[in-house]
C-alpha positions as CSV (number, residue, x, y, z in Angstrom):
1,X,8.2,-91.4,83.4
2,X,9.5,-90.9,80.1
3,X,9.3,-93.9,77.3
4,X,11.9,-94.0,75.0
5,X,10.4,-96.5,73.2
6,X,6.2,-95.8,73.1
7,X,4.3,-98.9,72.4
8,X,2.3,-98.6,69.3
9,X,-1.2,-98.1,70.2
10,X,-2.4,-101.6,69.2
11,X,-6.1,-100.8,69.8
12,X,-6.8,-99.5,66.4
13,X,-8.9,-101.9,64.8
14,X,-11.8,-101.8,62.3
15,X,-15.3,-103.3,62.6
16,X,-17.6,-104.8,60.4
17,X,-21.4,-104.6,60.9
18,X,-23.6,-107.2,59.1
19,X,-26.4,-104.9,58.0
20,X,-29.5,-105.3,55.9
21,X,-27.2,-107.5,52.7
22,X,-23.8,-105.6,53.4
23,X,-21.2,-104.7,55.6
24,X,-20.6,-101.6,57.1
25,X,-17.4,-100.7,58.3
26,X,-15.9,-98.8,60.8
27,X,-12.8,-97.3,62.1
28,X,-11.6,-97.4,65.9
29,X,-13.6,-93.9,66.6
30,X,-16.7,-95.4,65.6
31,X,-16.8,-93.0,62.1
32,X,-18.1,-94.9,59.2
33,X,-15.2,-95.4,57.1
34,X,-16.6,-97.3,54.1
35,X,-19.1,-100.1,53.0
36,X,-18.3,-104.2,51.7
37,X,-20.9,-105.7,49.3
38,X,-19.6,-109.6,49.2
39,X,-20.3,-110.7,45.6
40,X,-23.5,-113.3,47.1
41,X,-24.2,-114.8,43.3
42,X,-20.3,-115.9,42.8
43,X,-21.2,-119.1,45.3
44,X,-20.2,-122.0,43.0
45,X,-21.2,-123.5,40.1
46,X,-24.2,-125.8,41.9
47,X,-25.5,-122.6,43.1
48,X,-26.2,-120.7,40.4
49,X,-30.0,-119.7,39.5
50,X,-31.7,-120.5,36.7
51,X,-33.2,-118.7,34.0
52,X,-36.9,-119.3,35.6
53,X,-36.1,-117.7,38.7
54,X,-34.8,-114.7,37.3
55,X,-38.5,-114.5,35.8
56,X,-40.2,-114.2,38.8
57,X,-37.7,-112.4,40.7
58,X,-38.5,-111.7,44.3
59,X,-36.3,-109.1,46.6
60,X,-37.7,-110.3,50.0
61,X,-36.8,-114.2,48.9
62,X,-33.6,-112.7,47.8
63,X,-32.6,-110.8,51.1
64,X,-33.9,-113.5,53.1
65,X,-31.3,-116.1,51.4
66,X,-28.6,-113.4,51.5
67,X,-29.2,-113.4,55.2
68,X,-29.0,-116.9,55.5
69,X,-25.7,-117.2,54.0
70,X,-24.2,-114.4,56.2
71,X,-25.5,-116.5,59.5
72,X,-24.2,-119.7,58.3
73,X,-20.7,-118.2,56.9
74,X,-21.3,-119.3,53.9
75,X,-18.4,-119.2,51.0
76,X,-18.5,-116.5,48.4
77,X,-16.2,-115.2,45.9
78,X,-15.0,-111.4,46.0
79,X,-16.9,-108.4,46.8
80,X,-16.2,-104.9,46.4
81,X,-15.1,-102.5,48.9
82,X,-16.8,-98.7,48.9
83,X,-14.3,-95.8,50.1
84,X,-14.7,-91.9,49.9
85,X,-12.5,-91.0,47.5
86,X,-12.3,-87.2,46.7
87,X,-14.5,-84.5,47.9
88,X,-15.3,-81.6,44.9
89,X,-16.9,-78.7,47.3
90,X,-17.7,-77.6,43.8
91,X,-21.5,-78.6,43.2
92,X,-24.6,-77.3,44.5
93,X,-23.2,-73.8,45.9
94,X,-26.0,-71.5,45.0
95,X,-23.7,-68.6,45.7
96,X,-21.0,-68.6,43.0
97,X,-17.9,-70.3,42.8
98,X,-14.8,-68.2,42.4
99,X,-12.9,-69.3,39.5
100,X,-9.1,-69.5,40.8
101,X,-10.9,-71.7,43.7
102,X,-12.7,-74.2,41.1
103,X,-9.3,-74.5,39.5
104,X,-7.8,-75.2,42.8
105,X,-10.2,-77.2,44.2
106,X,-9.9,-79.8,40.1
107,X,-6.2,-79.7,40.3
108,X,-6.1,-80.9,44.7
109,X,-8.8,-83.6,43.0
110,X,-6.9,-84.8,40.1
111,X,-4.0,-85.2,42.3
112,X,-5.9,-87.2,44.6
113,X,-7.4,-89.9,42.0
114,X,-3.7,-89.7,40.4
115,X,-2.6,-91.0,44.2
116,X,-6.0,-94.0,43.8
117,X,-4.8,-94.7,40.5
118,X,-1.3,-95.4,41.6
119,X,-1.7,-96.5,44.6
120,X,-3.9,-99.3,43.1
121,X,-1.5,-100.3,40.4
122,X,1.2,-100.6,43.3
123,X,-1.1,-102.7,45.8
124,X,-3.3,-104.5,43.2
125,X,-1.4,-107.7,43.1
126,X,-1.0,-108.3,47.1
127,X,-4.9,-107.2,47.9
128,X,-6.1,-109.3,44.3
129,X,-8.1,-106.6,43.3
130,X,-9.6,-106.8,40.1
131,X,-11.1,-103.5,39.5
132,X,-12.1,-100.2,40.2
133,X,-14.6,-97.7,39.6
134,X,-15.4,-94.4,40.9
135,X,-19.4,-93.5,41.8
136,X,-21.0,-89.8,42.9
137,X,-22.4,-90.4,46.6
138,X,-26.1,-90.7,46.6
139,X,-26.2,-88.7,49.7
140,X,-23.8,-86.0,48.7
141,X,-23.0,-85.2,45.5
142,X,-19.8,-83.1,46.0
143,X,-18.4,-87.0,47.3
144,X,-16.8,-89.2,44.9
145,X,-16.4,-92.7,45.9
146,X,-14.5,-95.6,44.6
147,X,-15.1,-99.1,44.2
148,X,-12.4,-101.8,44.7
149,X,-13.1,-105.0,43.5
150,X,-11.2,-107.9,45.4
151,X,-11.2,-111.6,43.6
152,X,-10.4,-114.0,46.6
153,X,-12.8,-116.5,48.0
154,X,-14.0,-115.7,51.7
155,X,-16.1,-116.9,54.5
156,X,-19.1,-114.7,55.0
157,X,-19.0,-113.4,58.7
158,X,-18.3,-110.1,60.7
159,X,-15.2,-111.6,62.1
160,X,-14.2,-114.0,58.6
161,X,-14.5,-111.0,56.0
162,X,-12.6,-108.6,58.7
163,X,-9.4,-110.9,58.7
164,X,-9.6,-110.4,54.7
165,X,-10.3,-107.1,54.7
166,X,-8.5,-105.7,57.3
167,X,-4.7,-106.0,55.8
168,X,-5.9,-103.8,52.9
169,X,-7.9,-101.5,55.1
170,X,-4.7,-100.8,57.8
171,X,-2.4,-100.5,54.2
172,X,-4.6,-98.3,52.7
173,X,-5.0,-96.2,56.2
174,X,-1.1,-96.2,56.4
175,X,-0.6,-94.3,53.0
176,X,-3.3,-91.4,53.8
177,X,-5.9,-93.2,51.4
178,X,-8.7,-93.6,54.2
């Protein structure tokens, strides 16, 4: 039988992982597709911590309120969403690097953070993103990421942040970003 109409394969969806302060998120093949760090010391104004506690700073007090928040979906404002961007194949190549390919391989990457910065000036107003930045991978050099910065308040939660997140994760899927 042949469908002259096919039903859209609803079944793509992302997850998000609550892991060790952040989110991890994931496409419908399982990859890792990127990485959510809600902004935890944006709670409200009662919350904020005093000059004494940043003194005697402690990460393990730290992590342990972080994950306290994130069981008892607390309220935050904004985070910032961490994407591959680009990838260079240019660094660490102890053989050589031909020169017309280095060329190549700049120009394909310039185009590609040309399409970011566009497509951010374009979407920046419906997703309430604030900023961006781009960052080198820490596990692989040759990967440039970016960082979007989103400004809306949000319910801290697998399930809360994904119906936040998820509009600008299926828009930016849709237009070859991720």
């Amino acid at each position: 039988m042949v469908l002259l109409f096919p039903k859209k394969n609803h079944n793509k969806r992302w997850k998000l992982e609550y892991f060790d302060t952040i989110y991890k998120i994931y496409d419908w093949n399982k990859n890792l597709a990127g990485y959510f760090f809600p902004n935890y010391d944006m709670m409200n104004e009662s919350e904020v911590i005093e000059k004494e506690y940043v003194k005697n700073y402690d990460f393990d007090e730290e992590t342990t309120v972080i994950d306290k928040m994130n069981r008892e979906n607390q309220k935050v404002f904004g985070g910032n969403l961490m994407l591959p961007m680009i990838k260079l194949y240019l660094l660490d190549n102890e053989e050589g690097i031909n020169l017309d390919y280095a060329i190549s391989s700049l120009e394909d990457s310039t185009q590609r953070v040309k399409k970011w910065k566009d497509w951010i000036q374009t979407n920046q107003v419906e997703f309430n993103l604030m900023n961006s930045v781009m960052y080198t991978s820490r596990e692989d050099r040759n990967m440039l990421s970016i960082v979007l910065g989103i400004g809306v308040h949000m319910v801290l939660g697998e399930k809360e942040l994904m119906s936040i997140l998820n509009p600008l994760l299926n828009k930016l899927h849709e237009n070859g970003m991720i």
